[in-house]
N, C-alpha and C positions, 0 to 999 in steps of 0.2 A: 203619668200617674204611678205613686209608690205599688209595686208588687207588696202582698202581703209580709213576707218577709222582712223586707224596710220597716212597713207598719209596725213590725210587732217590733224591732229591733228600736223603732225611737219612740215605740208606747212601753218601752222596758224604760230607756232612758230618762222617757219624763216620768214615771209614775217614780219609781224607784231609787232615781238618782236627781235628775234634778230639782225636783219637790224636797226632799228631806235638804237640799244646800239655800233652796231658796229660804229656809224656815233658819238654816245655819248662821246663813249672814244678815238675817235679818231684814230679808229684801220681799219678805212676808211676814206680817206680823201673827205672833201668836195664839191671836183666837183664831186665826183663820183654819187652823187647826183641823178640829170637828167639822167645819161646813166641808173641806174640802176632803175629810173620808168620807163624806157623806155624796157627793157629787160623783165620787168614784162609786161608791158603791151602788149610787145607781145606772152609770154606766157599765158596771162590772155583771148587777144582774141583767140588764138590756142583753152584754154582749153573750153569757153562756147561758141562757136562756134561747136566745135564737136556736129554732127546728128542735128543743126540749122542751118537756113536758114535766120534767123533773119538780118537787119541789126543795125549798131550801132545806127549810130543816127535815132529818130523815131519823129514824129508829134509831136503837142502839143497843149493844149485845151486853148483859149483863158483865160477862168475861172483858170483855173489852173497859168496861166501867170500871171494876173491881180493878184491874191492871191499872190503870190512869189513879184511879184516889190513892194507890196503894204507893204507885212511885209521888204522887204530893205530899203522902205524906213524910218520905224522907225526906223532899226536897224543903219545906215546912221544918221541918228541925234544921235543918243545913239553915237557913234564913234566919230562922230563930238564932240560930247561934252566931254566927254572922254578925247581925244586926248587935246581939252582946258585946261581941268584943269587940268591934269596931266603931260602932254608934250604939252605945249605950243611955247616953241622954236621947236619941230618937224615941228608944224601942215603947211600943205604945204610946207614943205622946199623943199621934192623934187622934186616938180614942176619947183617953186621959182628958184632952184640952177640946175638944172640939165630939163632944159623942154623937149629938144630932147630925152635923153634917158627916160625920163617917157613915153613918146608919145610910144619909141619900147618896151618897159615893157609891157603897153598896151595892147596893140597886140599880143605878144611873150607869156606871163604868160598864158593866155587860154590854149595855143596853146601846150605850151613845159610841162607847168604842173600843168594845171586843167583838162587834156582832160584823163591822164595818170593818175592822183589822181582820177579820179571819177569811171575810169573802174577799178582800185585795188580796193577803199572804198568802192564804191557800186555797181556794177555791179558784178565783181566779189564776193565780200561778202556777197551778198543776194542771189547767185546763189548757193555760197557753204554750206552755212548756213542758209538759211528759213526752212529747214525741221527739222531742230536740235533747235529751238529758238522760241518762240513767238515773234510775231511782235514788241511788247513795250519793252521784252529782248533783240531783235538783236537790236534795235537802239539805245538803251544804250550800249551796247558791240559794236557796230561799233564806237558811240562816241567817246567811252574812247579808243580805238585802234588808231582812227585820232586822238585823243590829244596826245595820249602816246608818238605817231610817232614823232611830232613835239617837243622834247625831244633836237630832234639833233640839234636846236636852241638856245638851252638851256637860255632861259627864261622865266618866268612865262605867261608873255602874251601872247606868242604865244602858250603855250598847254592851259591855260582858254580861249583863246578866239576858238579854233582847239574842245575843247569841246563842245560849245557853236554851232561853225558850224556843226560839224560832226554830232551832234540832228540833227540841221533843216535840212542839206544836206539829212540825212538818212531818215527821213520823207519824205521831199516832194518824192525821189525816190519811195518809197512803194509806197506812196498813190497817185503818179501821172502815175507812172510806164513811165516815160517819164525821160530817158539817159542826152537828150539834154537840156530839162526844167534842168536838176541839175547842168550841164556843165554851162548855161546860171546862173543860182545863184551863183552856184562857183566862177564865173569869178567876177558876179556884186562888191561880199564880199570882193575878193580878191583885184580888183583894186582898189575898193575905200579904202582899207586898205594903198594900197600905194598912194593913193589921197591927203589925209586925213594926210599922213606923218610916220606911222606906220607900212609900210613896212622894214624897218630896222629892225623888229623883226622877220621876215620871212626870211631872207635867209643869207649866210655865206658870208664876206667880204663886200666890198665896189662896187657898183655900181658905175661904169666910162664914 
């Protein structure tokens, strides 16, 4: 019988590493996508739930709020401008082209897969790994885990920018210790990513 150690070291392997290659090569097709954060994520509340009483989402400190909108909104200009000079026929198209479905994106993307990314990346990640990691070691190793992940996109922007958030995501988590505060930044990054026009780099096919 695996000692828990092995357990965590090849439930690292599969969740983390092998999942994002099997999506790479193809050797899982692309919707499977959403089911299968969704499978984790209810394995993930099973597992840090056991002997807590906790719930998921929790309060938040105003100071702590005002700090997160406040670095969005540089990072919102930095995209915005981005997005100009580099993808300038993007920027707003799919508003522009498609405004109904941007509107249920909106709404749906927190919901179907920022709520389910943040309980794998960091809820569960810092449950199973802060006793093994220094604090400035797990948020690099969580970083590069969310970048790597985003692999199954297979373009560059979307694992440097998934590097970029997976930092700040994993920060504000530790040092807010607030669930919902990171759900609430996830979302902000995420939508204005498809705002901004730049969602085509986040997900497989055509939005209809």
């Amino acid at each position: 019988m695996l000692s828990i150690s092995y357990y965590k070291f090849f439930e690292f392997l599969f969740i983390f590493i092998c999942l994002p290659l099997l999506f790479f090569y193809k050797i899982l097709p692309p919707f499977f996508i959403i089911p299968i954060l969704w499978i984790l994520t209810f394995y993930i509340i099973y597992i840090t739930s056991v002997g807590s009483s906790k719930v998921i989402f929790d309060k938040i400190e105003k100071s702590d709020l005002y700090y997160v909108l406040k670095r969005f909104f540089y990072f919102a200009c930095f995209l915005f401008i981005f997005t100009y000079i580099f993808y300038e026929d993007r920027l707003f198209n799919f508003i522009l082209e498609k405004p109904k479905v941007f509107i249920f994106v909106l709404f749906l993307y927190p919901i179907l897969s920022v709520i389910p990314q943040e309980l794998i990346f960091r809820k569960f990640f810092l449950f199973r790994y802060k006793l093994i990691f220094r604090k400035e070691a797990l948020i690099i190793l969580n970083a590069l885990v969310f970048s790597f992940i985003h692999i199954i996109f297979q373009n560059y922007i979307a694992v440097l920018f998934s590097l970029v958030g997976g930092y700040i995501f994993m920060k504000t988590y530790i040092e807010s210790k607030s669930f919902t505060l990171v759900c609430i930044e996830h979302s902000l990054y995420g939508n204005f990513i498809f705002t901004v026009g730049l969602g085509e780099f986040f997900y497989h096919g055509n939005i209809t």
